[in-house]
DRENKOLKOL-18220 format. One record per residue: residue in one letter; z, x, y of N, C-alpha, C in turn. Coordinates in steps of 0.02 Angstrom, whole numbers, padded with zeros to 5 digits, always signed. Example, Ala and Ser with C-alpha at 12.3 -4.5 7.8 and 13.67 -1.06 7.14 Angstrom:
a+00390+00660-00284+00390+00615-00225+00390+00660-00165/s+00354+00642-00112+00357+00684-00053+00394+00645+00002/
# end
This chain:
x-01333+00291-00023-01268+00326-00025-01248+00336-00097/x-01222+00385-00118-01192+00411-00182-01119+00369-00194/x-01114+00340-00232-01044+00297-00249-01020+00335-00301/x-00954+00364-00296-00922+00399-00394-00909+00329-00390/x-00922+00316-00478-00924+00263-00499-00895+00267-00570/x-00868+00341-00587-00828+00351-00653-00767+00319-00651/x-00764+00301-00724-00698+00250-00727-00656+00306-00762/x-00596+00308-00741-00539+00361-00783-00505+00321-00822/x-00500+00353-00894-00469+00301-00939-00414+00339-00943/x-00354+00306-00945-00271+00336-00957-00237+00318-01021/x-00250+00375-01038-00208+00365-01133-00129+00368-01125/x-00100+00331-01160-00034+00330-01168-00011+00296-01234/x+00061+00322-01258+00074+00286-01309+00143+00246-01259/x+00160+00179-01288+00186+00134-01223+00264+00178-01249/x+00296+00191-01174+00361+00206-01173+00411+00157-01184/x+00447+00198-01219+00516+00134-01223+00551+00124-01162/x+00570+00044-01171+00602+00024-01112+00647+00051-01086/x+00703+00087-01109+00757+00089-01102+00782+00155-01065/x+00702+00208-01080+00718+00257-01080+00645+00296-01012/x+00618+00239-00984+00575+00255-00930+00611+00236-00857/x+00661+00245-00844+00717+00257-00802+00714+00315-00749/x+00685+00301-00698+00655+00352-00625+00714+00418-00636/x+00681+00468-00638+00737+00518-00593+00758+00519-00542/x+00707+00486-00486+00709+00471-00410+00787+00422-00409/x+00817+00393-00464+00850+00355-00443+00918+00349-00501/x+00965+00359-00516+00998+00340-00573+01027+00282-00583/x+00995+00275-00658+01041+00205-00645+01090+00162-00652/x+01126+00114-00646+01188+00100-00642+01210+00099-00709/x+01280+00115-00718+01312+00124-00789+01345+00069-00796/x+01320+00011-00756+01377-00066-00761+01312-00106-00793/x+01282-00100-00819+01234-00136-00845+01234-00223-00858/x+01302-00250-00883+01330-00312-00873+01280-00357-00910/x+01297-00431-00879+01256-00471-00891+01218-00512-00835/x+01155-00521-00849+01116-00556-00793+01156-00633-00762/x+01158-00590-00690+01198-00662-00657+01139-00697-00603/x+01189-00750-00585+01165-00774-00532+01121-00736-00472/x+01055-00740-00441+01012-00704-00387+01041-00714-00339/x+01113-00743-00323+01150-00753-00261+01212-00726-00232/x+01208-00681-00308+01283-00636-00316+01276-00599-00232/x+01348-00571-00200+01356-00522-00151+01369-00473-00185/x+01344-00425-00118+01358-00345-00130+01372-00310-00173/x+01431-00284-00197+01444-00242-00242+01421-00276-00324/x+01438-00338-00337+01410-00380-00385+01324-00383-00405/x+01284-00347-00346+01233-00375-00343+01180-00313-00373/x+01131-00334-00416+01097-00277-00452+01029-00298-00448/x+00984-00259-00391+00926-00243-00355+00879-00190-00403/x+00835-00206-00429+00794-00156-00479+00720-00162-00455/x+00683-00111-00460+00616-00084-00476+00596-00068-00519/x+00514-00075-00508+00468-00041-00578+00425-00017-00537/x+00390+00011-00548+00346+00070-00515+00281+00062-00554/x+00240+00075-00508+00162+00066-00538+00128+00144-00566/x+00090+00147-00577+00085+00233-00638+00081+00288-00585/x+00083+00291-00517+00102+00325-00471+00148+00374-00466/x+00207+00332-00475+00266+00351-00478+00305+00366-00419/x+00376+00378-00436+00418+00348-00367+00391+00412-00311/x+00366+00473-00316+00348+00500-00279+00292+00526-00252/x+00243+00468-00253+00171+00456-00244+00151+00457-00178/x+00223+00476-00116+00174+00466-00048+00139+00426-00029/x+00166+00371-00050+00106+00320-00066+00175+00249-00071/x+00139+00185-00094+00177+00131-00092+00239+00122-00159/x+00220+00178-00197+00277+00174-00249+00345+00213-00220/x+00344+00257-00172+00374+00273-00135+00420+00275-00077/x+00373+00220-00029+00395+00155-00004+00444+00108-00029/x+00414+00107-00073+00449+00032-00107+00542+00065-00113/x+00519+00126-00172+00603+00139-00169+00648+00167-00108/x+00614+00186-00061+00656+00189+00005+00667+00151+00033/x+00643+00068+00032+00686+00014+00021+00709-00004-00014/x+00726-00018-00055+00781-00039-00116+00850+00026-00105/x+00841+00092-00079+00899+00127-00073+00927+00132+00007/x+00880+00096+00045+00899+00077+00105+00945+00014+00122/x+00916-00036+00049+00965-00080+00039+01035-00070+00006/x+01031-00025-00036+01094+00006-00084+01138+00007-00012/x+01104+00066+00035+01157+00090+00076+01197+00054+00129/x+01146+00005+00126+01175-00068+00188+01206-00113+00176/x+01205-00125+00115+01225-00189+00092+01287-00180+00021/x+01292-00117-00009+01331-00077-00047+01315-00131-00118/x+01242-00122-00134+01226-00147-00192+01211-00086-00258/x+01188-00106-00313+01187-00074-00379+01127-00083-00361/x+01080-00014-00379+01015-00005-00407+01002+00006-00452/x+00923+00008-00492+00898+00030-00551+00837+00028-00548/x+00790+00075-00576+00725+00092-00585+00689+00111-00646/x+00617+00077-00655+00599+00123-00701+00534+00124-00686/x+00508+00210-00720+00461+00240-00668+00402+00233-00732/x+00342+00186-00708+00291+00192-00777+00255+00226-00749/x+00216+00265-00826+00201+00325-00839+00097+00277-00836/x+00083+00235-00854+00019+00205-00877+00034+00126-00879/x-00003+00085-00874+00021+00004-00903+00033-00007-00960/x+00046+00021-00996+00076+00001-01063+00166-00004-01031/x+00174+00031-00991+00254+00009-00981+00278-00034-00928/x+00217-00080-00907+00241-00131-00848+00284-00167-00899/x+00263-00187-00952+00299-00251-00975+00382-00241-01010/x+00360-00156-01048+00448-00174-01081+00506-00127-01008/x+00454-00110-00950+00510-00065-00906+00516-00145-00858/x+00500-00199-00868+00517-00266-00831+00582-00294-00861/x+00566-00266-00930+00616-00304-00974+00672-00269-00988/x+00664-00206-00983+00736-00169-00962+00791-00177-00915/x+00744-00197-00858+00775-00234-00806+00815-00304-00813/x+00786-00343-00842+00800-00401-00859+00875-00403-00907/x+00861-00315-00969+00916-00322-00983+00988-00284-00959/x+00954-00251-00922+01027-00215-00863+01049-00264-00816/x+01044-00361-00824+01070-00375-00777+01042-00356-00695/x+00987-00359-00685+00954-00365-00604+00960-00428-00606/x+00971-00443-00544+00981-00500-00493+00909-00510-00470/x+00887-00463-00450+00814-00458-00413+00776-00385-00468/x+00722-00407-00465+00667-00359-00512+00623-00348-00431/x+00584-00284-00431+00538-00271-00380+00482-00238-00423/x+00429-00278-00427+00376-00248-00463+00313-00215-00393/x+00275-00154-00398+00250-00143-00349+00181-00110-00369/x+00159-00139-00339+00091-00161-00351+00049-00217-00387/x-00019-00227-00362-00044-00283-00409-00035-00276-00479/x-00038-00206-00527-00044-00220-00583+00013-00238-00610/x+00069-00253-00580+00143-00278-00622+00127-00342-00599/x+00087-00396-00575+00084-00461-00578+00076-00478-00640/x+00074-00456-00699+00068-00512-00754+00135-00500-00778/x+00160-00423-00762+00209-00418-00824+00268-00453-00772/x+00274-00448-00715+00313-00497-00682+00296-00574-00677/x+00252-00599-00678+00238-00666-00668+00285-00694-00748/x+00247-00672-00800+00285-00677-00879+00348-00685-00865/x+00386-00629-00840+00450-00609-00853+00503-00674-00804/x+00461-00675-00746+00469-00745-00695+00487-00798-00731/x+00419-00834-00767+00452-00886-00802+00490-00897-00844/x+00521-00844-00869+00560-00833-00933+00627-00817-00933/x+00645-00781-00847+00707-00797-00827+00727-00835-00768/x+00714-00886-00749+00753-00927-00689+00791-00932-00650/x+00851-00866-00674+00895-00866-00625+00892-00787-00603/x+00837-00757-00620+00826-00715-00587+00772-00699-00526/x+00783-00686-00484+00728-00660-00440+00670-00602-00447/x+00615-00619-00402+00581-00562-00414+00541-00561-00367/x+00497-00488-00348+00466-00481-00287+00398-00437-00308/x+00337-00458-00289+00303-00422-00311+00253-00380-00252/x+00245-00335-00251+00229-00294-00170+00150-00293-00175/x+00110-00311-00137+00057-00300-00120+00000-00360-00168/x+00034-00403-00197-00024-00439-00235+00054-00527-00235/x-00029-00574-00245+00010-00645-00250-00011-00648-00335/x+00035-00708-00368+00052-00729-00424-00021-00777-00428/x-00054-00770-00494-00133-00810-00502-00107-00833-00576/x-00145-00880-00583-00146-00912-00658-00218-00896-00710/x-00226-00917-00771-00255-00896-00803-00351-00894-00777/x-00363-00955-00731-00414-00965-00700-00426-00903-00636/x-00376-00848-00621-00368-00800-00575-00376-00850-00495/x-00320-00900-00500-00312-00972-00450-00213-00959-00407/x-00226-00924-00350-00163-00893-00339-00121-00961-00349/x-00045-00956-00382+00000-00988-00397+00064-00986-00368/x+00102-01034-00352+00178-01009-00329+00226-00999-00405/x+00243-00950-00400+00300-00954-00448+00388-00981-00397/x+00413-01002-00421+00483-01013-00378+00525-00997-00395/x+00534-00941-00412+00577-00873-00428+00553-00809-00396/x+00492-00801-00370+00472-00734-00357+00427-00762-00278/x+00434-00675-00269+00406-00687-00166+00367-00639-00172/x+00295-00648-00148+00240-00619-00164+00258-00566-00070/x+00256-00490-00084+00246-00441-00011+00174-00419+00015/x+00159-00467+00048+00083-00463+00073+00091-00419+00134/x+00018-00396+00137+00015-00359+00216-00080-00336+00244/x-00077-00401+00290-00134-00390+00327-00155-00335+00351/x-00163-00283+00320-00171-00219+00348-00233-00220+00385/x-00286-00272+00384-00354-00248+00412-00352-00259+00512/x-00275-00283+00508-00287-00299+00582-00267-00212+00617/x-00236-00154+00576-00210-00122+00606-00262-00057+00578/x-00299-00079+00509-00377-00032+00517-00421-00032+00554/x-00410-00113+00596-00473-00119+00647-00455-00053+00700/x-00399-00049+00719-00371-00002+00780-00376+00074+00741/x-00382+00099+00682-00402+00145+00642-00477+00182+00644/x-00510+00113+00632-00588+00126+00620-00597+00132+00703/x-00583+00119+00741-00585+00105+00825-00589+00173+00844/x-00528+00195+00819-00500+00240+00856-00551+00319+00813/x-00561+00314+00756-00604+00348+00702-00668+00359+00763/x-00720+00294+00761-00776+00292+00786-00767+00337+00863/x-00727+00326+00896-00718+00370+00953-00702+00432+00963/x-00673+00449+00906-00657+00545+00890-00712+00568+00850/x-00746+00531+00816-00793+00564+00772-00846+00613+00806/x-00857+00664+00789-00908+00706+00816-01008+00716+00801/x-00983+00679+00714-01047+00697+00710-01093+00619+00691/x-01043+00555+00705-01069+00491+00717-01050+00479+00655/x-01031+00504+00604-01016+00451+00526-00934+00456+00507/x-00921+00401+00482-00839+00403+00473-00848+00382+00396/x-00789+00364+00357-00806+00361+00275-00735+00332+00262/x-00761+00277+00232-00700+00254+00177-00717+00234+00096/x-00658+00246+00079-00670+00251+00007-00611+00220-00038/x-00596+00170-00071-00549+00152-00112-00523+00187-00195/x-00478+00149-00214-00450+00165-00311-00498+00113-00346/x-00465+00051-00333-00514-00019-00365-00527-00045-00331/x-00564-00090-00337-00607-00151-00291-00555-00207-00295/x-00490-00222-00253-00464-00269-00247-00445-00278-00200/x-00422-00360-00163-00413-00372-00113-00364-00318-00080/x-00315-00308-00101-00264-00260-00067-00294-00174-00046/x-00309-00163-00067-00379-00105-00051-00445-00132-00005/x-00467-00181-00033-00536-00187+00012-00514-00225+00103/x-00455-00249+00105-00440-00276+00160-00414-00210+00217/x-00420-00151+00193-00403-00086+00222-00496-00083+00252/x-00533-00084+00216-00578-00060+00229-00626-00106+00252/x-00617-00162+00257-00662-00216+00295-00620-00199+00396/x-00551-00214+00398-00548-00190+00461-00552-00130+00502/x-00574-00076+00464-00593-00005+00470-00673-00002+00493/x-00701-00046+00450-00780-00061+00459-00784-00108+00529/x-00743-00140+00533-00755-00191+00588-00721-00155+00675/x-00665-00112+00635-00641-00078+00698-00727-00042+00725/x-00724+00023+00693-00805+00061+00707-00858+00013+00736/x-00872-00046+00728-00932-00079+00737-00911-00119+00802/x-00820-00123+00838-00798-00140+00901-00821-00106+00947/x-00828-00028+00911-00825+00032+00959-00892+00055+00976/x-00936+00012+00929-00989+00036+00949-01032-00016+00985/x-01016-00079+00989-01014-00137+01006-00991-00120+01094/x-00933-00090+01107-00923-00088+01159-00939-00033+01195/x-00968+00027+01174-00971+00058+01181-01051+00109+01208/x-01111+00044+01131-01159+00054+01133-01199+00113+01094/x-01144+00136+01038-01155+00204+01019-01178+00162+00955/x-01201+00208+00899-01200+00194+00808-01157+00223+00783/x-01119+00235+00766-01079+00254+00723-01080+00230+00644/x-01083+00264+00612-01102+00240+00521-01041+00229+00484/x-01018+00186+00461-00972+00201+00389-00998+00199+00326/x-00965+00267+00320-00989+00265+00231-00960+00246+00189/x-00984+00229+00136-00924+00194+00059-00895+00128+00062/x-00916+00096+00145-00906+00031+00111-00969-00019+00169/x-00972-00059+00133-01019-00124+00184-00993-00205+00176/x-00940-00196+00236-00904-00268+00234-00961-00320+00241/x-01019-00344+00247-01045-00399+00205-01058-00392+00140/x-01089-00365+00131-01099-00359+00053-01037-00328+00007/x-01008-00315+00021-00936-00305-00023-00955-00233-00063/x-00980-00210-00046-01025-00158-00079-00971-00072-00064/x-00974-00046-00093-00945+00012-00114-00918+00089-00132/x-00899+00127-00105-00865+00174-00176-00778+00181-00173/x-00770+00187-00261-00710+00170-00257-00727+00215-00338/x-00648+00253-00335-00633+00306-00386-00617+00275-00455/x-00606+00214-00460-00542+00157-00508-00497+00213-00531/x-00478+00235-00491-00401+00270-00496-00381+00294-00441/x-00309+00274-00459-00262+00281-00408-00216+00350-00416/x-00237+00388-00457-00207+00434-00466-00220+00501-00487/x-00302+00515-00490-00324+00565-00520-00361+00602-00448/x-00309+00632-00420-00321+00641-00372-00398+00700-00344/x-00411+00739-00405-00468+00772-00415-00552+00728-00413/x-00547+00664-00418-00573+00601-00402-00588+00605-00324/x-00517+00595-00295-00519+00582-00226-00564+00644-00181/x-00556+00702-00210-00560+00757-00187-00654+00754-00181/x-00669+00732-00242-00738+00728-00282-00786+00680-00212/x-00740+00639-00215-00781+00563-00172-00774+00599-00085/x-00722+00630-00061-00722+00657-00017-00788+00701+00011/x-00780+00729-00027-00827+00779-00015-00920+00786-00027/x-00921+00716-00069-00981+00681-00055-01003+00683+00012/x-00952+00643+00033-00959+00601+00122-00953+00659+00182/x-00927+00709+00156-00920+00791+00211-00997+00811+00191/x-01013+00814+00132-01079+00830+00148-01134+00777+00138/x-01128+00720+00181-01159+00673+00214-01153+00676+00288/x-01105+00715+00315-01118+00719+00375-01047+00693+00404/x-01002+00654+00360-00935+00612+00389-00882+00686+00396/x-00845+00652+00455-00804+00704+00480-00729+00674+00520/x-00734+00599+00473-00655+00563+00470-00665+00508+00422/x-00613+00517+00371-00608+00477+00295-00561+00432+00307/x-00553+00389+00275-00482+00349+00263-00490+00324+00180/x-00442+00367+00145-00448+00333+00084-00389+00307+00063/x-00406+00220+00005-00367+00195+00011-00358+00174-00053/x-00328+00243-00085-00320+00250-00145-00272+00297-00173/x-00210+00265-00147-00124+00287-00179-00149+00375-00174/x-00107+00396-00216-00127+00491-00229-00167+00516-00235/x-00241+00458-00248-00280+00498-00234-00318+00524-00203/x-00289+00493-00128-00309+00509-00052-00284+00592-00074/x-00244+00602-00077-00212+00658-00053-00270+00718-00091/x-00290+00698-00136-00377+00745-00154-00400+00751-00101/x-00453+00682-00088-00474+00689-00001-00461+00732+00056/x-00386+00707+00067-00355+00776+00131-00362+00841+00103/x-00364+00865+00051-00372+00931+00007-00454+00944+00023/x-00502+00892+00025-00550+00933+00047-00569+00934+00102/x-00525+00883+00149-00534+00882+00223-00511+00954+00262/x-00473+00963+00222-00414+01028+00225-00477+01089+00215/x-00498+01093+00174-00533+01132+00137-00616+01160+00198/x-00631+01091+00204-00677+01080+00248-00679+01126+00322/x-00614+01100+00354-00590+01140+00416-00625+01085+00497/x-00670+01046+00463-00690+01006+00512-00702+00936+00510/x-00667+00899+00456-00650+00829+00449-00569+00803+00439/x-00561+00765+00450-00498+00742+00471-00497+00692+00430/x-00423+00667+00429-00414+00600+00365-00359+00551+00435/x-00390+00488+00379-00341+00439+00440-00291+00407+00348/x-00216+00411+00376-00180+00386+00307-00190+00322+00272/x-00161+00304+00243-00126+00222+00226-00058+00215+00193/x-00035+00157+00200+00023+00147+00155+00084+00179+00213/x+00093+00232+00207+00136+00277+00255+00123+00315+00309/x+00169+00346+00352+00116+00376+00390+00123+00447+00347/x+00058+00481+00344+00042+00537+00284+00072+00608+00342/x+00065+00611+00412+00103+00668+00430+00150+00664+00400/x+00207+00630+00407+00261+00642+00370+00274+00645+00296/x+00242+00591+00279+00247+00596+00199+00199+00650+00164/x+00149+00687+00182+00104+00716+00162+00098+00764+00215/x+00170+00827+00215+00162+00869+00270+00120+00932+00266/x+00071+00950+00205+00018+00993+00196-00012+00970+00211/x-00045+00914+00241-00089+00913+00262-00090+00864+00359/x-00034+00887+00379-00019+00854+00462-00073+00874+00498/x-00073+00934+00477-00143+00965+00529-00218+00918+00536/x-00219+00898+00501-00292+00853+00495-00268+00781+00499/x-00215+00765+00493-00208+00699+00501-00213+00655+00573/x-00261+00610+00573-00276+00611+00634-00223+00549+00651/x-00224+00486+00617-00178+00449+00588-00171+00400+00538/x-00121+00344+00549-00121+00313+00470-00109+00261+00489/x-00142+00209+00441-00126+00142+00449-00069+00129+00392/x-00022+00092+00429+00041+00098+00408+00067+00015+00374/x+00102+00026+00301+00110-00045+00291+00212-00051+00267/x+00241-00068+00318+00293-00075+00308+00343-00103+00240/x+00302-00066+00190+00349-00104+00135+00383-00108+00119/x+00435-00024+00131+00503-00047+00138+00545-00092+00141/x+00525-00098+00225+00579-00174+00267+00561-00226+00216/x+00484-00228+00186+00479-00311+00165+00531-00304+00095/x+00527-00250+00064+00561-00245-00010+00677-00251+00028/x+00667-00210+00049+00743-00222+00081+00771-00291+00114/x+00695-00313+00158+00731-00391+00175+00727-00447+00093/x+00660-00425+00055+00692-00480-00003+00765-00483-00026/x+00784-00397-00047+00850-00400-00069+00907-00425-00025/x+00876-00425+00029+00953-00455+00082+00949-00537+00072/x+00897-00563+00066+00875-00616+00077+00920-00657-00003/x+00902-00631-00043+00923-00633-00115+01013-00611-00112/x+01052-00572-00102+01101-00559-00082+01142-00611-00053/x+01097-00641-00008+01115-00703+00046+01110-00744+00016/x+01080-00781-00041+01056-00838-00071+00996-00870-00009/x+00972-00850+00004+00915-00871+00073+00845-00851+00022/x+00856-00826-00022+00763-00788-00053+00734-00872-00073/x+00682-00863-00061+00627-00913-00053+00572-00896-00078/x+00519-00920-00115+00458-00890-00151+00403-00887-00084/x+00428-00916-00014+00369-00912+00032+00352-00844+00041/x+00281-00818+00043+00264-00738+00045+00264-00724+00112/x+00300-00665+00104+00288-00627+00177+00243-00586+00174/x+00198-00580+00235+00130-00566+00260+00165-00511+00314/x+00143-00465+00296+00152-00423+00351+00103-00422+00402/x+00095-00417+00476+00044-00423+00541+00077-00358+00589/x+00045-00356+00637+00039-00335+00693+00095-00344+00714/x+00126-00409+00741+00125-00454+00791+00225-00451+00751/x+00210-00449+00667+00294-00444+00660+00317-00372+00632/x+00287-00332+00663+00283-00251+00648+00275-00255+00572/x+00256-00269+00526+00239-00280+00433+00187-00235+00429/x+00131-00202+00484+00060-00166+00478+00099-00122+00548/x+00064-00072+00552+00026-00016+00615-00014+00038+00624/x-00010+00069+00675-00060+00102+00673+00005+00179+00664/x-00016+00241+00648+00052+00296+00667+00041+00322+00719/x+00070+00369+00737+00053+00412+00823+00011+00480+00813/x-00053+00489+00841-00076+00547+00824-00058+00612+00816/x+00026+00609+00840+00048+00662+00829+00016+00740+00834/x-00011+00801+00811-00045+00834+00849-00111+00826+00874/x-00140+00765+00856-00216+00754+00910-00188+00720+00959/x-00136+00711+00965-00107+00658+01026-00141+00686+01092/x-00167+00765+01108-00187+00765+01180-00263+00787+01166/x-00289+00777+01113-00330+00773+01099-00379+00714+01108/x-00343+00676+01102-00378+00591+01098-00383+00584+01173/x-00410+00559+01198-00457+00531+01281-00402+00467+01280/x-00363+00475+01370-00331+00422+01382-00352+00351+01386/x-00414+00354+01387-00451+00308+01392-00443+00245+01330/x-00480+00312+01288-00480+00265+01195-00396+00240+01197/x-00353+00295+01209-00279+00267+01192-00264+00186+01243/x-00296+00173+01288-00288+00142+01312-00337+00051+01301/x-00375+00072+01249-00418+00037+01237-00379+00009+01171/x-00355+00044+01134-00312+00051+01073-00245-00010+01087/x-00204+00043+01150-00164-00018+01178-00192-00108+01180/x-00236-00097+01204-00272-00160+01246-00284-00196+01174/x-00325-00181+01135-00340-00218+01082-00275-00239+01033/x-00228-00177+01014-00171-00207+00995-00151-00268+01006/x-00127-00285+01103-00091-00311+01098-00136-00381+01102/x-00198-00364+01118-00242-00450+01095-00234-00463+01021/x-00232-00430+00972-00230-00456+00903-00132-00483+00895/x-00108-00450+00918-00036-00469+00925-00030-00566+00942/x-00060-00566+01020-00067-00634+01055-00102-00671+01023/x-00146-00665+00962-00206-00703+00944-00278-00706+00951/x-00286-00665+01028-00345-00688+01082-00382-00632+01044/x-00368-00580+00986-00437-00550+00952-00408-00555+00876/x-00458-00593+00846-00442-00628+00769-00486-00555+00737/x-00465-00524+00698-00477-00485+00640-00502-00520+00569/x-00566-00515+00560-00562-00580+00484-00576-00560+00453/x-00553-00559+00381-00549-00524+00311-00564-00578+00254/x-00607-00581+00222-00599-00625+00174-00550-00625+00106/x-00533-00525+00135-00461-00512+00092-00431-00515+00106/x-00377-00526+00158-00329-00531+00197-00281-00608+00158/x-00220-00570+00152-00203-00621+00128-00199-00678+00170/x-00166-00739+00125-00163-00809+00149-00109-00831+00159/
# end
């Protein structure tokens, strides 16, 4: 199999703190001083940083701030954002925050774990939340910080029902996944995608192939970028002309390449992540067959309530099945397309991974 294996290097000169401040969001003109993480409501100042995505990535940087303004609207708190452009501005758009007085910081994604973990120990009475990755120490040995709540999400239990449902629509026997980087939060998409397909063929008796990844061997393709979406497009279209004729890539914006050549194609289909991509990604509904869905929102909105409440706790929430945190979306126009059957097989397995009685195992999956 052909792996793109080009690394995209992102030049930047690092932005000033003060002045990488989302458009998606304005921010508060009470800037104050950093209080207590237990302040109520109107007192209370809820902030983000954004990973080089940006707040309108269709994707989990996106997510993230439609919780934090889902919380604004419920709870009648102060927001603030700042939108980095490359990693040179995880660290001083953390510290902007720190000096507008947030109560709570929301860093999202793995790569703001250092500039949040830092910023963690350095203020104490502030909170912080970091979406999709846990806090590690210099030995890369995951750590509790007790100021900050790591937003995990088992997504591979709701790729298994993905890759399942993939292997059973596929026409020409090969399905394809493909990641940004090789990290647990990415590769745990694509080990239950691999394991869904291999249920279906298991029960089924068919072969079905996935391409781009091999959950024993940990083996690969992955763009290392999350954002060059001409990448995604690139790796796509490898796998269309390999014969695959349903992708799932799990790689922020630059899936949305992918659907561009699924689009392009006229006879492969994309399954989402992160959101469901009909909606968030309405050029391309037509091919969307569906998406594995990771509720980050709710988890970013319940920290801030939680924090609001004085209740925030550094224990990580894990999103599952079982506490709606993962799903699968609704096929929406393949809906009468899909065989009542599979939908019913779909059902069935759901709700065993729900009860326990079918264990999904990931060696990425968080802990």
């Amino acid at each position: 199999m052909k792996t793109l294996t080009r690394i995209v290097a992102v030049a930047g000169v690092a932005t000033l703190a003060l002045t990488a401040c989302s458009s998606g969001s304005k921010p508060s003109s009470d800037s104050g001083s950093t209080s207590s993480a237990s302040s109520n409501g109107a007192s209370f100042k809820a902030c983000a940083v954004s990973d080089a995505g940006g707040w309108d990535d269709k994707s989990f940087n996106e997510s993230a701030y439609n919780g934090l303004k889902a919380a604004q609207s419920k709870l009648g708190i102060q927001i603030n954002t700042a939108e980095s452009s490359s990693s040179s501005d995880f660290v001083p758009n953390t510290e902007s925050m720190v000096s507008d007085g947030c109560n709570l910081i929301i860093g999202v994604g793995f790569n703001l774990e250092k500039a949040l973990h830092a910023s963690a120990n350095e203020n104490k009475d502030v909170h912080y939340a970091l979406v999709d990755s846990s806090f590690s120490d210099d030995s890369n040995k995951t750590v509790t910080v007790e100021n900050a709540r790591p937003l995990l999400f088992n997504t591979a239990e709701a790729a298994y029902l993905a890759g399942y449902a993939a292997a059973g629509m596929s026409k020409t026997g090969k399905v394809a996944t493909f990641g940004g980087i090789q990290i647990p939060s990415v590769t745990v998409f694509m080990d239950g995608f691999a394991d869904g397909v291999a249920a279906y063929n298991k029960a089924k008796g068919t072969n079905v192939q996935v391409l781009g990844w091999d959950k024993t061997t940990q083996n690969g393709s992955f763009t290392q970028s999350f954002d060059d979406q001409a990448l995604g497009k690139q790796q796509a279209q490898q796998f269309i002309d390999q014969g695959a004729d349903i992708i799932m890539p799990v790689a922020g914006p630059v899936g949305l390449g992918a659907a561009a050549a699924a689009k392009a194609d006229g006879k492969t289909y994309i399954v989402g992540v992160d959101s469901d991509w009909y909606e968030s990604a309405p050029d391309y509904k037509s091919i969307i067959l569906t998406s594995v869905m990771k509720e980050i929102g709710a988890s970013v909105e319940q920290a801030i309530t939680d924090s609001v409440n004085g209740k925030f706790s550094a224990t990580p929430y894990v999103g599952t099945l079982e506490n709606g945190g993962v799903s699968i979306a609704p096929f929406h126009e393949f809906d009468s397309k899909v065989p009542q059957d599979l939908k019913d097989e779909l059902t069935k397995l759901t709700d065993q991974i729900k009860k326990g009685e079918l264990k999904v195992e990931s060696a990425n999956s968080p802990k």
